[in-house]
LOLUM-543284 format. One record per residue (C-alpha): residue in three letters; x, y, z. Coordinates in steps of 0.2 Angstrom, whole numbers, plus 5000, padded with zeros to 4 digits. Layout:
// LOLUM-543284
ALAXYZ;...
***
This chain:
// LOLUM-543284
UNK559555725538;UNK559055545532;UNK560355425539;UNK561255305525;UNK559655185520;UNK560955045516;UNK561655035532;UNK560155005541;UNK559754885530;UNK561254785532;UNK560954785549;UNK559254675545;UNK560454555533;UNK560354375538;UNK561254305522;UNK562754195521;UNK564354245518;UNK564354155501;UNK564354285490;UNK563854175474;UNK562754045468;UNK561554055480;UNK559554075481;UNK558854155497;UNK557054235500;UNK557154425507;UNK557354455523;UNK555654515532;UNK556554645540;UNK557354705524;UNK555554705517;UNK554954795534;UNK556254925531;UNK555854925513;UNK553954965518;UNK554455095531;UNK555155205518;UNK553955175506;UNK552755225515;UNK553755415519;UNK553055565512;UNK553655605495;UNK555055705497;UNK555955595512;UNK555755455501;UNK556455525488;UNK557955575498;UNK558155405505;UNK558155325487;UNK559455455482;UNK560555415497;UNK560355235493;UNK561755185482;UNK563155305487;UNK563955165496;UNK563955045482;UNK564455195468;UNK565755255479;UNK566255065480;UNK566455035464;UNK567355195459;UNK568755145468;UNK568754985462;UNK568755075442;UNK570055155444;UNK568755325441;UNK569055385460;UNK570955385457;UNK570755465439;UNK569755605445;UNK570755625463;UNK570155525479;UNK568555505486;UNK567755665488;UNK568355735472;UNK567555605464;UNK565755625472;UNK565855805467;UNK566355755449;UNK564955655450;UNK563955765457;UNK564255885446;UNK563955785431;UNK562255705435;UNK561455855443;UNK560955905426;UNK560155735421;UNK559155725437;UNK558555925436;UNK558155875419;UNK557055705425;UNK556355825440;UNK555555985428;UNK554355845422;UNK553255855437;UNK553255985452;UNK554355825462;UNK555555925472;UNK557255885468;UNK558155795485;UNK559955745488;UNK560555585496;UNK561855645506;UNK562855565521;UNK562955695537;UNK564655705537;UNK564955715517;UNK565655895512;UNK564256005504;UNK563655985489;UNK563955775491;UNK562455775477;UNK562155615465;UNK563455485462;UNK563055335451;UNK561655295462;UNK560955455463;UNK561255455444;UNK560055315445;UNK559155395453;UNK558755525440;UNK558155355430;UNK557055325446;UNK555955495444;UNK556055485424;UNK555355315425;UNK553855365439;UNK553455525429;UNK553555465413;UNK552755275417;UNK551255385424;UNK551255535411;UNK551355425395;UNK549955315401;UNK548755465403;UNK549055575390;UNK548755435378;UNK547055375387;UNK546155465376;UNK546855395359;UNK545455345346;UNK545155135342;UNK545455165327;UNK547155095317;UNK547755285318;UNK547555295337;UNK549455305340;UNK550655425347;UNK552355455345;UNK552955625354;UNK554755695360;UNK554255815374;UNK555955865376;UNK557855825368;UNK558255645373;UNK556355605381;UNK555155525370;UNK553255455372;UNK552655325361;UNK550955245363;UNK549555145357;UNK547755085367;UNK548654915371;UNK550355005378;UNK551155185383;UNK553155195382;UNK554055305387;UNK556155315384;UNK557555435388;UNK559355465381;UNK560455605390;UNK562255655395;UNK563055765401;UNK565055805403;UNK565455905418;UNK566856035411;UNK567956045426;UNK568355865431;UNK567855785414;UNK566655655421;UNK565255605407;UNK563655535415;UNK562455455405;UNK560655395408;UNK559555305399;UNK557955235404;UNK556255155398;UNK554555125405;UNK553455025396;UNK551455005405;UNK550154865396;UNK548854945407;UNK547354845400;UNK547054675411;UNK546754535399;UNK545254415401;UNK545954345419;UNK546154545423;UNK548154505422;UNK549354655414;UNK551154665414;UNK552354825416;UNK554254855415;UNK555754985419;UNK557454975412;UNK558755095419;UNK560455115413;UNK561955245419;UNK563755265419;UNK564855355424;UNK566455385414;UNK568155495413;UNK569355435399;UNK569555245398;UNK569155225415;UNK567155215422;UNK565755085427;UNK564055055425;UNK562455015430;UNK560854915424;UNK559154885433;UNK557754815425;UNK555954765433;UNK554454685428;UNK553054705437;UNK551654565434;UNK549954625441;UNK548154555444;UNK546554665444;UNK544854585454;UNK543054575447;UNK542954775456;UNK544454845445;UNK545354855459;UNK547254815460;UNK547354645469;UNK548854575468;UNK550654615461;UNK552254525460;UNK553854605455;UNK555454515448;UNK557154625444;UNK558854605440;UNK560454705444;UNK562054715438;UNK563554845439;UNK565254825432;UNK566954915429;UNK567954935416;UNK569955025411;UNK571055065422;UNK570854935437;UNK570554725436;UNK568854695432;UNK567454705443;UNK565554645440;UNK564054595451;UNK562654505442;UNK561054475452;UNK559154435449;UNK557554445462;UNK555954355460;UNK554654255466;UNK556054135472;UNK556854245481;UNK558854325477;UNK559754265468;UNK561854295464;UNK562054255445;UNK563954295446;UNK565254425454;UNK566954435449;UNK568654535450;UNK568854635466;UNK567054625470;UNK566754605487;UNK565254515498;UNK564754695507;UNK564654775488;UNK563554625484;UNK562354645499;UNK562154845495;UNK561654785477;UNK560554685484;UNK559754785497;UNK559854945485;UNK558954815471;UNK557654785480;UNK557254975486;UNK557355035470;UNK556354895463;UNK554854885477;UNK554655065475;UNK554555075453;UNK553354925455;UNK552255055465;UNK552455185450;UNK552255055438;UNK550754985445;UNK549955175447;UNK550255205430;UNK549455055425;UNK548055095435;UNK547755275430;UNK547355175412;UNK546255035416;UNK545155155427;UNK545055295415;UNK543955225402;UNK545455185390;UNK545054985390;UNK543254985392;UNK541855055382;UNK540255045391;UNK539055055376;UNK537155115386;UNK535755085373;UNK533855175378;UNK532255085370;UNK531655265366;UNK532255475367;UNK533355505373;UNK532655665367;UNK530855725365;UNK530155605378;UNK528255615384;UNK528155655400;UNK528155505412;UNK528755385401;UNK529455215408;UNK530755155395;UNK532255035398;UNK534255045396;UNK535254925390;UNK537154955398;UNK538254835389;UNK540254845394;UNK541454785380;UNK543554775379;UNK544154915369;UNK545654795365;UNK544754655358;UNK543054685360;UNK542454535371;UNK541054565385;UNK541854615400;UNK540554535414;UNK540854625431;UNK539454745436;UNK538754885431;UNK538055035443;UNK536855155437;UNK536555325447;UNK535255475440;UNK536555615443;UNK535455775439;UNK533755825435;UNK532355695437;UNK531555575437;UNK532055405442;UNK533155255438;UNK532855075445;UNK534055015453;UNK535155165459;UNK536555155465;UNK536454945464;UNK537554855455;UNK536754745440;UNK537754605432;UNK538254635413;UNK537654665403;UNK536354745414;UNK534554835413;UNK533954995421;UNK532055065420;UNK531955245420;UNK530455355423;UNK530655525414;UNK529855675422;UNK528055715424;UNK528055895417;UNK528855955399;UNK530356035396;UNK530755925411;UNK532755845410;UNK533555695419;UNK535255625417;UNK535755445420;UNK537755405422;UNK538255235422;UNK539755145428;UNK540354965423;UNK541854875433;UNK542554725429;UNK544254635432;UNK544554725413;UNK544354905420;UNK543055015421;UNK541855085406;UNK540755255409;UNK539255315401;UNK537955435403;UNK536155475395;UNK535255635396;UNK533355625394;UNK531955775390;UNK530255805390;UNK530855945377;UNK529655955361;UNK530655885345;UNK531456055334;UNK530556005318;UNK530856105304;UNK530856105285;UNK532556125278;UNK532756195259;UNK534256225249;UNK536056175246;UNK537356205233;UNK537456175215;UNK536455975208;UNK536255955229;UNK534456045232;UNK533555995245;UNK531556025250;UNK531455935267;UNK530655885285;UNK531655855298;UNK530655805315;UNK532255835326;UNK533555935323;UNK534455905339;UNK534655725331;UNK535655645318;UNK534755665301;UNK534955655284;UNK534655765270;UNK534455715251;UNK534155805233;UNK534955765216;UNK535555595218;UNK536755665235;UNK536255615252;UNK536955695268;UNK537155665284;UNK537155765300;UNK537655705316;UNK536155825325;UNK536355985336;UNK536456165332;UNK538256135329;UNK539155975322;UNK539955855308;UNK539155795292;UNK539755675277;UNK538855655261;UNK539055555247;UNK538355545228;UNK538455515210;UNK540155475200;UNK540655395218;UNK540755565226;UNK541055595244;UNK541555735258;UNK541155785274;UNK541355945283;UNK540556045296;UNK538856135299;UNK538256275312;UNK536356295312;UNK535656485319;UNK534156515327;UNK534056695331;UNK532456695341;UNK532556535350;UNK532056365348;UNK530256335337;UNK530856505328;UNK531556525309;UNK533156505307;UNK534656485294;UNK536056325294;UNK537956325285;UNK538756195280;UNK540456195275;UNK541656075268;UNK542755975254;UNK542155815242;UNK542755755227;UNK542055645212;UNK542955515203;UNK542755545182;UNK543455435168;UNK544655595165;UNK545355565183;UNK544755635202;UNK544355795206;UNK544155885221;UNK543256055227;UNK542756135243;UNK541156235247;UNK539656335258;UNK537956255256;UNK536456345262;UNK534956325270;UNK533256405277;UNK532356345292;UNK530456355296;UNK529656275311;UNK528456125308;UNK527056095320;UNK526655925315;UNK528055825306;UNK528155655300;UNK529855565296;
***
């Protein structure tokens, strides 16, 4: 049973008894004690950070006027319980994170969430969702369309771009037998491309009450976490600044506690009504427990992005192949690493390793300032293969690429036919390559391989694209048969038209070809 955080955290208080106005450093032994739990297995720490408000909810209720509303103290934590259990079941079925409950030993079973707790549910929505709309959206093309936009469930929604994954939350929830309405809403938002100093910014907003009638209170923490990535893409530093701030309102004189942490240290922006100086220290300790441990989510989340690829493109350029490649053949690779953001040179280094196959690649395994060169020696025997992967780090993140060589002879084949005014009577040298077909004023272009894309275009401003599967029954260097398929249209004094179709195409092997 995890014993009330809050209390042993008061115990490592050495602030005045000035409840306002004041400017104060944290203490090291609340940020040892902040440290210890951090440092728990998941599912302890999650309990302590559930039990960590129930002093300050329980607090406060009394001093709404919600404890006498609902009836007395434990009436109240089960109303409460009650109420928020569904938000937090809700926030846990996002992940496999196992849902714990704050408790005090000698609270009545099922003690469950109160307004802390129901904070708590904004806790795991903002470290599942920081993390989960950052990596589902590392994929997202450069392109002006790359966006996302996405409710994975009632009240949950992911919106993102390259530059920046958010995700937001909206849900409540009335308890029937007490009346109590808990609501929660939270957002996460997660820049998690460093910038040219390898600086990027994160930030959580969580916001709950609790609610029955005219009586209630409420409960606001944001963080912003400000983070700097070193020349290995490696998290170096991070500094967190928050701000806390509850209040009641209806049946009871008013009550607020205001308060900001940063760099500076804590500081009491105001308190008022029947606020008292122990509410304000478990605000404070509760703050900065709440807040140390979203910095870690946040700063996960960012990370999951800048190390995946998402911010830098690692553009690796061979002087010749990489296909069809005499045997033994020295050639060089240009590995150049560029911001996906705003397409400046990254600098850092890049590491080149030869991963399968053979032959060689100088250096391996060293890393080579960017944009950096690698010689690579294909193997000595045809038919031979050898793949090169490359990694680039940098204080912008990290860019990966990789470049399979052959000693394979080229597929080189005549290609005739088509469909309707597009005939074609051609030589390709490689079919495993990009290529490009033309005949009757159309030319079209195929990105290479047995399978793939192709785009065409032609006269009265006509253009298309579609797909294309080439078959060859007997194996490479035997006849064969390739499918295209797609739509195009033509633009006419009478207007545009538009028009779908199957061109097709025979195949026969060339032994000598000449592009």
């Amino acid at each position: 049973m995890v014993v009330p955080l809050l209390v042993a955290l008061a115990a490592c208080s050495g602030s005045s008894d000035s409840a306002g106005g004041s400017s104060d450093n944290v203490d090291a032994a609340v940020q040892a004690e902040v440290d210890r739990v951090s440092a728990l297995p998941a599912k302890e720490r999650d309990e302590a950070v559930a039990s960590a408000l129930l002093d300050l909810s329980l607090a406060i209720s009394e001093i709404s006027g919600l404890t006498d509303a609902v009836g007395g103290v434990d009436a109240t934590r089960d109303a409460l319980t009650a109420s928020a259990e569904p938000i937090i079941e809700q926030a846990t079925t996002l992940s496999s994170v196992q849902l714990p409950r704050g408790r005090r030993a000698a609270s009545p079973p099922p003690p469950g969430p109160t307004l802390g707790e129901g904070m708590f549910g904004g806790y795991l929505l903002t470290g599942i969702g920081a993390e989960g709309s950052v990596t589902v959206s590392n994929d997202l093309p450069d392109s002006p369309g790359g966006k996302l936009s996405e409710g994975i469930r009632e009240g949950i929604k992911i919106t993102a771009t390259r530059e920046s994954a958010e995700m937001s939350a909206n849900i409540t929830h009335t308890d029937s037998k007490s009346g109590v309405t808990t609501k929660l809403a939270t957002k996460s938002v997660v820049a998690p491309c460093p910038d040219v100093n390898g600086s990027f910014k994160a930030s959580a907003m969580v916001d709950v009450s609790a609610t029955k009638g005219s009586v209630g209170q409420t409960g606001t923490l944001e963080v912003t976490v400000v983070g700097q990535v070193d020349d290995n893409a490696v998290l170096a530093s991070s500094e967190i600044s928050f701000r806390m701030q509850f209040a009641n309102f209806g049946g009871a004189p008013g009550g607020f506690i205001d308060l900001s942490y940063g760099p500076s240290g804590l500081t009491v922006n105001r308190t008022g009504g029947t606020v008292t100086k122990s509410i304000v220290d478990t605000a404070y300790f509760g703050g900065v427990l709440y807040a140390v441990l979203i910095q870690k989510f946040l700063t996960d989340a960012a990370k999951k992005g800048w190390e995946s690829g998402r911010c830098v493109r690692l553009k690796a350029t061979p002087s010749a192949g990489p296909k069809g490649l005499a045997p033994s053949t020295v050639l060089s690779i240009t590995a150049a690493p560029r911001s996906r953001i705003d397409g400046g040179p990254t600098g850092g280094n890049v590491v080149a390793t030869l991963t399968a196959g053979g032959q060689a690649v100088e250096p391996d395994g060293s890393p080579v300032p960017a944009d950096a060169s690698f010689n690579y020696s294909a193997p000595g025997e045809p038919n031979k293969s050898g793949t090169v992967s490359m990694t680039a780090k940098s204080r912008r993140g990290i860019g990966k690429a990789e470049i399979t060589f052959d000693t394979s002879a080229p597929a080189a084949y005549t290609i005739v036919g088509g469909l309707d005014d597009f005939q074609t009577n051609q030589a390709v040298c490689d079919i495993m390559a990009p290529f490009t077909l033309t005949g009757g004023g159309f030319t079209f272009s195929y990105t290479g391989g047995l399978t793939g894309t192709y785009s065409y275009t032609g006269p009265f401003d006509a253009s298309g694209g579609g797909t294309y599967t080439i078959s060859l029954p007997g194996g490479p260097g035997q006849p064969g048969t390739m499918q295209s398929e797609g739509t195009g249209q033509v633009v006419t004094p009478l207007g545009v038209f538009s028009n779908s179709g199957t061109e097709k195409f025979t195949l026969t092997p060339l032994t000598d070809c000449v592009d």
